[in-house]
TIDREN-406060 format. One record per residue (C-alpha): y negated, x negated, z; residue in one letter. Coordinates in nm, 4 decimals, decimal comma. Layout:
BEGIN
SITE         y         x         z  tormar
SITE         Y         X         Z       A
...
This chain:
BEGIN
SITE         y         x         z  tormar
SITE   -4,3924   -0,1296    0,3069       X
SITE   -4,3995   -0,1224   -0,0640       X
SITE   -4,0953   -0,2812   -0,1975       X
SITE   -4,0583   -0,3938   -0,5848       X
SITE   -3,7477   -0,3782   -0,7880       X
SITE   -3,9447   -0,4174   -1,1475       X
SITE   -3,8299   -0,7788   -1,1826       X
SITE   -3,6035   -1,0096   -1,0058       X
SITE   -3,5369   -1,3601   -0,9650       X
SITE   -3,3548   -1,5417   -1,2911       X
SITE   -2,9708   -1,6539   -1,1921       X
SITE   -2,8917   -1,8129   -1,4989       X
SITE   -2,9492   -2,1882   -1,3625       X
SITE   -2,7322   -2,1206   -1,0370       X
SITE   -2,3893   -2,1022   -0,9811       X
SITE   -2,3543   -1,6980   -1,0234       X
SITE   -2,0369   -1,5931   -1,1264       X
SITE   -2,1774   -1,3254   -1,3109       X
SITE   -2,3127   -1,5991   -1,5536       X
SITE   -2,1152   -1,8894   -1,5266       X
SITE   -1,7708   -1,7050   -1,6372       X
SITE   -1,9350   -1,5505   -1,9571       X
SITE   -1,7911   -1,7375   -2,1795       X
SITE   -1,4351   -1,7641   -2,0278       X
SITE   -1,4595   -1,3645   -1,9660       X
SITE   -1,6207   -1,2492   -2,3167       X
SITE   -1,5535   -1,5415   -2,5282       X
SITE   -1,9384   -1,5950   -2,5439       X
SITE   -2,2762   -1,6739   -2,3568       X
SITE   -2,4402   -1,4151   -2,6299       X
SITE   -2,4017   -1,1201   -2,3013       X
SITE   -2,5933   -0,9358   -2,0972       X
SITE   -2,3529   -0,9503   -1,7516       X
SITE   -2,3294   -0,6329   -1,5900       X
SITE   -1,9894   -0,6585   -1,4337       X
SITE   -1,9099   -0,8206   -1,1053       X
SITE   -2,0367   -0,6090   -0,7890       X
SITE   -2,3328   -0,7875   -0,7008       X
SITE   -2,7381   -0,7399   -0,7385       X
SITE   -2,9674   -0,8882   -0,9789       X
SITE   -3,2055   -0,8028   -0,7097       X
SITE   -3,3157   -1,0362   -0,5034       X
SITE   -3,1869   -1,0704   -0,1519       X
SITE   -3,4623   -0,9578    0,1032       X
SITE   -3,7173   -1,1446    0,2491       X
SITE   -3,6463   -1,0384    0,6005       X
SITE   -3,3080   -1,1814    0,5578       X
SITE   -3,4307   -1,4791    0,3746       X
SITE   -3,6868   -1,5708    0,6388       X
SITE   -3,4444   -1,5574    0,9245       X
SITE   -3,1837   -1,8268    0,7526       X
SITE   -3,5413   -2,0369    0,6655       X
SITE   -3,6261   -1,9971    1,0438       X
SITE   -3,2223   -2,1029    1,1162       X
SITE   -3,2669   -2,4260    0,9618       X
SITE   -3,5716   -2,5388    1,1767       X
SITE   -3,2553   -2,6465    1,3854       X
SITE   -3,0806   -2,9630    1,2089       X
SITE   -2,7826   -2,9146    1,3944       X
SITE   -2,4890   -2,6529    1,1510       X
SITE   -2,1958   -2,7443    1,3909       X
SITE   -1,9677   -2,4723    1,4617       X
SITE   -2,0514   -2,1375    1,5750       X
SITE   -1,9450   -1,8265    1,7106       X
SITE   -2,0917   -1,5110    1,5552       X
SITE   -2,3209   -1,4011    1,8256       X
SITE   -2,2298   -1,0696    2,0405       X
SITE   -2,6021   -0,9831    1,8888       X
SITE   -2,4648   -0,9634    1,5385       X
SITE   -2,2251   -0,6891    1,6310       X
SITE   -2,4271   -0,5481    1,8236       X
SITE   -2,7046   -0,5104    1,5624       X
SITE   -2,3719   -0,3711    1,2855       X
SITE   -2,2616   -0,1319    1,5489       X
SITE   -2,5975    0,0233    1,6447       X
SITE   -2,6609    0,0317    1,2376       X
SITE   -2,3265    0,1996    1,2426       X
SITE   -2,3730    0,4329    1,5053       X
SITE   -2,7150    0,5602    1,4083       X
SITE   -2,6217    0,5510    0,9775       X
SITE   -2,2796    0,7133    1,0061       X
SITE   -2,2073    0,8173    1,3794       X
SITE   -1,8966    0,6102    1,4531       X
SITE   -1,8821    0,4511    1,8273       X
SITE   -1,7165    0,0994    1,7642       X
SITE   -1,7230   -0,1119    2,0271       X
SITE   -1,7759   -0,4911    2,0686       X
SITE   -1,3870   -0,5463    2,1650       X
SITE   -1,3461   -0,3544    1,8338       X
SITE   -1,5016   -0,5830    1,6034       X
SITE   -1,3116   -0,8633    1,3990       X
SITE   -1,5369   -1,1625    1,1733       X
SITE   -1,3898   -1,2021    0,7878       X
SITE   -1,5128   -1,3354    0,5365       X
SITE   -1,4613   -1,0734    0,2760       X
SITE   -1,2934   -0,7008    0,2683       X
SITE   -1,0504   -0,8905    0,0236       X
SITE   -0,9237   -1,1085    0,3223       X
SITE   -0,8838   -0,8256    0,5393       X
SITE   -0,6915   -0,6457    0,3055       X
SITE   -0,4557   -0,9153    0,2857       X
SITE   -0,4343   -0,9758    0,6335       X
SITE   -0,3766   -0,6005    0,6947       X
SITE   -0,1255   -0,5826    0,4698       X
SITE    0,0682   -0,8525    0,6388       X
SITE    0,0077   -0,7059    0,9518       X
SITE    0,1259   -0,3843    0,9285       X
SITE    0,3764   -0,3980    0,6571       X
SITE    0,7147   -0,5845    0,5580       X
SITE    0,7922   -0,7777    0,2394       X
SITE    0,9560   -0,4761    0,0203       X
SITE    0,7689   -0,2002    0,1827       X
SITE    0,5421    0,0677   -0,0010       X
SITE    0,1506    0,0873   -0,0368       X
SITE   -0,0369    0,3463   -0,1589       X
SITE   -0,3710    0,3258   -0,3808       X
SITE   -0,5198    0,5524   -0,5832       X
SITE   -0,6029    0,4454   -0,9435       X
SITE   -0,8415    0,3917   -1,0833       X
SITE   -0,9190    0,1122   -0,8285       X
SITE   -1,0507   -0,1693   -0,7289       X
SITE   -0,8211   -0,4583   -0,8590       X
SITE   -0,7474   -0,6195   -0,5544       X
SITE   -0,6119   -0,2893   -0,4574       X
SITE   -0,2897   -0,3690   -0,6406       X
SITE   -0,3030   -0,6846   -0,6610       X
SITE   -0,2885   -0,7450   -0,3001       X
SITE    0,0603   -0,5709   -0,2623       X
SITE    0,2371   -0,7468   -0,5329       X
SITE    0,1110   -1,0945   -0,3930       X
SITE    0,2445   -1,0278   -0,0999       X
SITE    0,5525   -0,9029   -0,2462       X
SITE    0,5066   -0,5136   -0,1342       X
SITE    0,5435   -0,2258   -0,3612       X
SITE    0,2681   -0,0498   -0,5270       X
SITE    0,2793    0,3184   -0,4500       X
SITE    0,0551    0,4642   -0,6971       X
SITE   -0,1372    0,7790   -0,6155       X
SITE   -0,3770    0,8383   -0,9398       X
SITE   -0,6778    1,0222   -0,8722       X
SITE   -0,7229    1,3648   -1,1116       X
SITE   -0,9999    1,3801   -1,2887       X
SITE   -1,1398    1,7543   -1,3577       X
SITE   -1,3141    1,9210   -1,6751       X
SITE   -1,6487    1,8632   -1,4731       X
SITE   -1,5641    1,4733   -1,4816       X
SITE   -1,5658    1,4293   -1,1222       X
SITE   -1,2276    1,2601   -0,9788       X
SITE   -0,9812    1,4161   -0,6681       X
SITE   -0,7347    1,3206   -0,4248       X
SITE   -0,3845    1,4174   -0,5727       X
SITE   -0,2657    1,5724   -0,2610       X
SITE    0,0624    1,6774   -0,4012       X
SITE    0,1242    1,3916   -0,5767       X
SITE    0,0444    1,1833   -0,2254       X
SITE    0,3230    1,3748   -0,0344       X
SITE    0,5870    1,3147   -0,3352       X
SITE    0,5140    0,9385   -0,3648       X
SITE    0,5968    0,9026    0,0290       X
SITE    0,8925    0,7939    0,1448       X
SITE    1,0931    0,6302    0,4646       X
SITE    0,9016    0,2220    0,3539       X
SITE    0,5493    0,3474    0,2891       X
SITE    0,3560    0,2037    0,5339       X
SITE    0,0340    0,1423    0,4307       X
SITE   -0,2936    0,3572    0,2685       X
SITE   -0,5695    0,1613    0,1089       X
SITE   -0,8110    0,3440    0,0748       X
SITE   -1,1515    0,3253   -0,0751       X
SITE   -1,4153    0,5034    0,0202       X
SITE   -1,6705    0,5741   -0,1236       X
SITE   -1,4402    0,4967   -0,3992       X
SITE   -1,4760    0,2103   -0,6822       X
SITE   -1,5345    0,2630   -0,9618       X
SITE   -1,5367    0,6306   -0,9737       X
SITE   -1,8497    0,7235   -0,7401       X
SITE   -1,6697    0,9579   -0,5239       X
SITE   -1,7982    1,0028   -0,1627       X
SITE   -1,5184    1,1887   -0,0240       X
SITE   -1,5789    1,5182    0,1215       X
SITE   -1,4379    1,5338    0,5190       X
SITE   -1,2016    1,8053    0,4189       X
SITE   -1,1146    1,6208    0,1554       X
SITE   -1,0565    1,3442    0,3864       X
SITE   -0,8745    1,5438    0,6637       X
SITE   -0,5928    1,6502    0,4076       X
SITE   -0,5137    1,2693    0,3278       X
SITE   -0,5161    1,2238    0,7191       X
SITE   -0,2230    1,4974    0,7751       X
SITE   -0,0064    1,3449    0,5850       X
SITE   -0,0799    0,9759    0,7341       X
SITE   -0,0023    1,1326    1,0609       X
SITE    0,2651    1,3054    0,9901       X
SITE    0,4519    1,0480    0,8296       X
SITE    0,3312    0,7581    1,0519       X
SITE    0,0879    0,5161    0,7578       X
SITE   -0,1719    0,3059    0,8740       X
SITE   -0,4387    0,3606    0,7095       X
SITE   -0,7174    0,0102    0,5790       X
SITE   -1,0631    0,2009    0,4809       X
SITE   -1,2579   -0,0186    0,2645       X
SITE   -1,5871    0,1449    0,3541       X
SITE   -1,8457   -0,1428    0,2130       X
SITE   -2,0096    0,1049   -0,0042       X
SITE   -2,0630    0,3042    0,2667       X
SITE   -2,4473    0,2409    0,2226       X
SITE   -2,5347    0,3535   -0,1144       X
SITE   -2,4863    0,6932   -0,0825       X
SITE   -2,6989    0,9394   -0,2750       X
SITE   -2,8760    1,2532   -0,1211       X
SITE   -2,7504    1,4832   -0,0517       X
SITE   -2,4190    1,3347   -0,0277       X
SITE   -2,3152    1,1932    0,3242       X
SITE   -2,0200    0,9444    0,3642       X
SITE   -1,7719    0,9950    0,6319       X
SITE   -1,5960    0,7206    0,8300       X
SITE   -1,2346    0,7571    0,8111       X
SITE   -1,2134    0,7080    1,1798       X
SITE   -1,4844    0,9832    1,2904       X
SITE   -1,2743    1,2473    1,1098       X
SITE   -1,0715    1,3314    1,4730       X
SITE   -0,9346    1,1216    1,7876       X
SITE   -0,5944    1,0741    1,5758       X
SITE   -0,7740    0,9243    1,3016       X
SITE   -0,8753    0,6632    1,5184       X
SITE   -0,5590    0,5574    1,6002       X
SITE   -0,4249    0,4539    1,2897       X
SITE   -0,7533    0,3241    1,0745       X
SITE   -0,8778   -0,0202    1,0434       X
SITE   -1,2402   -0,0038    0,9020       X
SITE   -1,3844   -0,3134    0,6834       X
SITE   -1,7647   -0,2702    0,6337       X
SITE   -2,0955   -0,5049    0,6027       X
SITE   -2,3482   -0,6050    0,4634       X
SITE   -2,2554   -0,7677    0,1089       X
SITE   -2,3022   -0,5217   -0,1442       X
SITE   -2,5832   -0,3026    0,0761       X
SITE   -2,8349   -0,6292    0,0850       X
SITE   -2,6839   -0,8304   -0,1910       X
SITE   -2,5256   -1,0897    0,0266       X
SITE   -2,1709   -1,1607   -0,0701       X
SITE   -2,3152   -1,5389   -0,1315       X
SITE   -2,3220   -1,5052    0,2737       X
SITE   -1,9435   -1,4555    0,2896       X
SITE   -1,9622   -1,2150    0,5703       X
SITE   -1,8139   -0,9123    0,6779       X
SITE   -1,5861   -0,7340    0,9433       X
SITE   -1,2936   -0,5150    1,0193       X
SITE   -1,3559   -0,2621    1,2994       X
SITE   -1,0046   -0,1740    1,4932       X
SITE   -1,0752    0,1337    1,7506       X
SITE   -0,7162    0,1508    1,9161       X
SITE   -0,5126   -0,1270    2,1164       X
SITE   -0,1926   -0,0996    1,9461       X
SITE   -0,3336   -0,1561    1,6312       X
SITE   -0,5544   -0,4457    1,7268       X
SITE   -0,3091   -0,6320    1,8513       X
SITE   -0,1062   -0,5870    1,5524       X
SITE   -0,3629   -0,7218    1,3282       X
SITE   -0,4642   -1,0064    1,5738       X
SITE   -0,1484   -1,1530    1,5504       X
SITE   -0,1410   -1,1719    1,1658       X
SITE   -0,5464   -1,2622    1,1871       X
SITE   -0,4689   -1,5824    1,4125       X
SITE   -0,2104   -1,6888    1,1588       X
SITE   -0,4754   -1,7108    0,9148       X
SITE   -0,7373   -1,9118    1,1317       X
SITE   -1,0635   -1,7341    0,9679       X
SITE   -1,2468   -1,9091    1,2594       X
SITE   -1,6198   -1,7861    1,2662       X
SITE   -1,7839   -1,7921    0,9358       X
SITE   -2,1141   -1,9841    0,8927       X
SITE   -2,4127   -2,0397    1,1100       X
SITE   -2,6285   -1,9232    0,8222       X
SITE   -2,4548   -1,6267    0,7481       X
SITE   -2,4783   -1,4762    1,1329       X
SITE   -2,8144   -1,4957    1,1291       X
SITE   -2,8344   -1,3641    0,8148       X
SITE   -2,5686   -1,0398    0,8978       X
SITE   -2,7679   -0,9807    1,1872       X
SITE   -3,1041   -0,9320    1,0401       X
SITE   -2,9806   -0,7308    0,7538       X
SITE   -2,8756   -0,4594    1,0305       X
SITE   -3,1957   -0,4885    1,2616       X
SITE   -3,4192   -0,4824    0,9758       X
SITE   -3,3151   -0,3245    0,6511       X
SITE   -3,3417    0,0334    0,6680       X
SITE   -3,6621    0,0774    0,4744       X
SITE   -3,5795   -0,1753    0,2422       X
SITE   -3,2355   -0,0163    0,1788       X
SITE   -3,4263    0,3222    0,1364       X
SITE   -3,6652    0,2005   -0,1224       X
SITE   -3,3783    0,0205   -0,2800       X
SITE   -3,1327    0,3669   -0,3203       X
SITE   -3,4656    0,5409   -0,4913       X
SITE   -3,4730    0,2872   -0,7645       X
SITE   -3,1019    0,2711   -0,8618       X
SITE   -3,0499    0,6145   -0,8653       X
SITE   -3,3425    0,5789   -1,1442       X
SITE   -3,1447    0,2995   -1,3395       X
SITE   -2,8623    0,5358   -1,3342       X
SITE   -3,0738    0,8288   -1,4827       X
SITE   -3,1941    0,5911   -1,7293       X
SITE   -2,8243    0,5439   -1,8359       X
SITE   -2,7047    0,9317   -1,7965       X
SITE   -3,0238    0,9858   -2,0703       X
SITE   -2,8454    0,7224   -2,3015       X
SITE   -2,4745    0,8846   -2,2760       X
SITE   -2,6225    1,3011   -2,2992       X
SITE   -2,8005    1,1449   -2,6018       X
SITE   -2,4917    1,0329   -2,7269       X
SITE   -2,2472    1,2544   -2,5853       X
SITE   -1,9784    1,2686   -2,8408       X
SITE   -1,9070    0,9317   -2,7734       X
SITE   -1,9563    0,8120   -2,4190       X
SITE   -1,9483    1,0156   -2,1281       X
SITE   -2,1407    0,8801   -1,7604       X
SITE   -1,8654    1,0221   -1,4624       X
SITE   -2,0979    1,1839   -1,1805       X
SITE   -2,1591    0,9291   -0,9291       X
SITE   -2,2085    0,9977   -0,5651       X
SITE   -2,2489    0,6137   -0,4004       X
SITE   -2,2588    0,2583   -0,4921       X
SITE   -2,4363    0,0846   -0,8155       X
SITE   -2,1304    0,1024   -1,0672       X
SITE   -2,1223    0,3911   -1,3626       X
SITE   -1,7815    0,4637   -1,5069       X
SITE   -1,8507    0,5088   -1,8310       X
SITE   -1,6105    0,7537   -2,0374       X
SITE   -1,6048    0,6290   -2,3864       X
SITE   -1,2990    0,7972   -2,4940       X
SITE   -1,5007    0,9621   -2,7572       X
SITE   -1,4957    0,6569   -2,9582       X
SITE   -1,1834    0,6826   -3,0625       X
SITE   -1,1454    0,2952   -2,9513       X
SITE   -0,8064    0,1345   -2,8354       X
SITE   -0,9144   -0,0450   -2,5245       X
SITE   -0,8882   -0,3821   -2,6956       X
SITE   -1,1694   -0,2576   -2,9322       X
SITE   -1,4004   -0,1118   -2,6806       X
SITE   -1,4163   -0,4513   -2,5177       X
SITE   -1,5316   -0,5440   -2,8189       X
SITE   -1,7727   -0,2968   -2,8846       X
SITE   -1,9591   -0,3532   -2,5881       X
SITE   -1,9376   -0,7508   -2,6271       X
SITE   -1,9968   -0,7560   -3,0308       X
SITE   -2,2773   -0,4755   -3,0687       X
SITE   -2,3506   -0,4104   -2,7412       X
SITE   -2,3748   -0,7696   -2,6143       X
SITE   -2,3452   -0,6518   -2,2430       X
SITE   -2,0518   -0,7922   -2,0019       X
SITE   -1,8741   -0,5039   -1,8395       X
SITE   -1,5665   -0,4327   -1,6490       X
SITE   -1,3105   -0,3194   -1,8852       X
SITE   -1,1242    0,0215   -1,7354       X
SITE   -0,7498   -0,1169   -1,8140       X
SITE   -0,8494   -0,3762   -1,5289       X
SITE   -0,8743   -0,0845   -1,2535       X
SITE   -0,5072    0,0685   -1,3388       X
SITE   -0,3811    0,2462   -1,6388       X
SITE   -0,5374    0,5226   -1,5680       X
SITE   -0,8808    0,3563   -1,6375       X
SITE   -0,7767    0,2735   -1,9940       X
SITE   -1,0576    0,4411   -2,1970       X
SITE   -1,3270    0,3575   -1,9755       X
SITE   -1,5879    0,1116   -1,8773       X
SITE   -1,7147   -0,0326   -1,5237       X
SITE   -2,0951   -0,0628   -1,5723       X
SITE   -2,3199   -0,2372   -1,2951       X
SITE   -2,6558   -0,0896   -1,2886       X
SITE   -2,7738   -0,3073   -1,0000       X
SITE   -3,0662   -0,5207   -1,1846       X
SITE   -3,4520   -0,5202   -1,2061       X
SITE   -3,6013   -0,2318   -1,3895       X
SITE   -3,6891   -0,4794   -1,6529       X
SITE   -3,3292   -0,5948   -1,7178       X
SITE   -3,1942   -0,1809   -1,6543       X
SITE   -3,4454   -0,1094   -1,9850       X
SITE   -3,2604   -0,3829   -2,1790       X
SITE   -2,9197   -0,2999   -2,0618       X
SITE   -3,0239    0,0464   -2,2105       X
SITE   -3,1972   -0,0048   -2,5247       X
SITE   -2,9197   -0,3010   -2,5942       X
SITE   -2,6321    0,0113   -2,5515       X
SITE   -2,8332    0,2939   -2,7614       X
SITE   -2,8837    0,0803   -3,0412       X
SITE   -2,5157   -0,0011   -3,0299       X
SITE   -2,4059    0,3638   -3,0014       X
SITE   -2,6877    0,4305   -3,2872       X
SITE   -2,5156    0,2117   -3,5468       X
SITE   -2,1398    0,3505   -3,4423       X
SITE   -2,3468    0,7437   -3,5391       X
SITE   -2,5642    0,6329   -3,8163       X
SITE   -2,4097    0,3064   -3,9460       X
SITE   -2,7337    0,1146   -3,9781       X
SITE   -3,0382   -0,0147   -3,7363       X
């Protein structure tokens, strides 16, 4: 089946938070949003039609998610990625956010170190020092070819007797990175030999470029296993975060019980009725659609890399491996990070992700979401090369 990305549906009527926090976020309505991790792409018909066929029932009591709904994600799993999760493995939540939190409590005391590695995803941080841990910050290195590494060195020094916990993200936002299995295995040792649970925030795990190939944190040996809690789904691979669905997979016993005792604290019940229906045909029927959809990102994203070589002393687009979110260098322009918001708000008019927000180490930098219609990708890119344009020439 032909699928077409060349326009999508218009969210600026609906609640999106994309659009509805524009002016609180940029001070103005007068932006093009391109921050927040979801699509402007419309969610899939398959998916769509399955909710429409939900509601010929007029009963939404409450629901269990069906064994069929995990049994669709592991097969998905299985056959994508080659991890063997079983049923009794598989934990409902609402969001990887939640099962961050709930990890953390889990598996860590008040006082005790985390580790992420900056740039990262804000809740990263954010997590710990809500729940009154202690940020152990391993920053990623960033080479002369622009693509970011593990900081192995750095990882062993930062460890000591109260780190308990590794967050890590993979494939890794906002950088790109799909992390190699070697690369992978050398985070592991040290994990092991110093006893840290490790929470692998795998949703991206779908929107990997060829020829790259992501590797499950768990697959990488039999010890791996026992320390890693996996949270995957669908959200960000079929544009469904409005479903509020997702799920932590926990492969040993120890460490399921662990968590289950901090997860029945929380009483995250069962989610919606709409949303298991909706999770399940995502994994039984979205391979060809997901397919299609990888082709035409990767093309929004070579639409942008044409933009930044054209105006390479300036901005600089980091390599990306996986997911829909550039990281754009724009140390070039000699901008204090205050004033690169501003650029890209004032002349650029397009809402982004400012780096500072992903750890000091992003300061500099810019978190664009390339996600959208071709028709919206061509003004996201003629709005940011006329911008750049003026900054080189000074005029129109």
């Amino acid at each position: 089946m032909k699928y077409d990305f060349s326009v999508a549906a218009n969210r600026e009527q609906t609640n999106a938070e994309k659009y509805t926090l524009r002016k609180e976020l940029f001070g103005t309505e007068d932006v093009l949003p391109a921050w927040v991790a979801d699509m402007d792409i419309d969610t899939p018909d398959f998916v769509l039609n399955a909710v429409k066929k939900r509601l010929e029932h007029p009963i939404m009591g409450y629901e269990e998610v069906p064994d069929s709904a995990f049994e669709a994600q592991i097969k998905w799993m299985q056959k994508e990625h080659g991890t063997a999760f079983k049923r009794e493995d598989m934990f409902y939540s609402h969001s990887v956010v939640a099962s961050m939190h709930t990890a953390i409590t889990a598996f860590t005391d008040e006082g005790d170190g985390i580790i992420v590695q900056t740039p990262v995803y804000p809740p990263f941080f954010h997590s710990v020092t809500q729940l009154n841990r202690k940020v152990v910050k391993n920053p990623l290195k960033m080479g002369s070819d622009g693509v970011y590494r593990f900081d192995l060195e750095d990882f062993k020094k930062k460890i000591d007797k109260d780190t308990k916990l590794l967050l890590l993200c993979s494939p890794h936002n906002p950088v790109g990175r799909v992390w190699r299995r070697e690369e992978l295995e050398e985070i592991l040792a040290v994990c092991l030999e110093h006893n840290i649970v490790v929470f692998a925030d795998e949703i991206h795990s779908d929107l990997v470029y060829a020829p790259n190939k992501h590797t499950p944190f768990s697959t990488l040996n039999a010890a791996a296993k026992k320390i890693t809690l996996t949270a995957i789904g669908v959200g960000k691979t079929f544009n469904m975060a409005g479903f509020a669905m997702s799920s932590v997979a926990i492969e040993d016993e120890i460490l399921r019980k662990r968590f289950i005792e901090a997860y029945e604290k929380v009483h995250y019940a069962q989610g919606a009725s709409l949303s298991h229906v909706a999770f399940e045909s995502a994994y039984k029927e979205g391979k060809e659609w997901l397919e299609a959809l990888k082709v035409h990102l990767y093309k929004n994203y070579m639409l942008l890399d044409g933009v930044c070589k054209e105006y390479g002393e300036f901005i600089k687009l980091t390599p990306i491996e996986a997911t829909y979110l550039a990281w754009l260098d724009c140390r070039g322009m000699g901008l204090r990070d205050k004033e690169l918001r501003e650029f890209f708000i004032n002349e650029a008019k397009l809402g982004l992700n400012p780096g500072l927000a992903f750890g000091r180490e992003g300061s500099g930098f810019m978190r664009l979401n390339f996600a959208v219609s071709s028709a919206t990708m061509s003004e996201i890119v003629k709005r940011l090369k006329l911008a750049l344009k003026r900054m080189k020439y000074g005029k129109n």
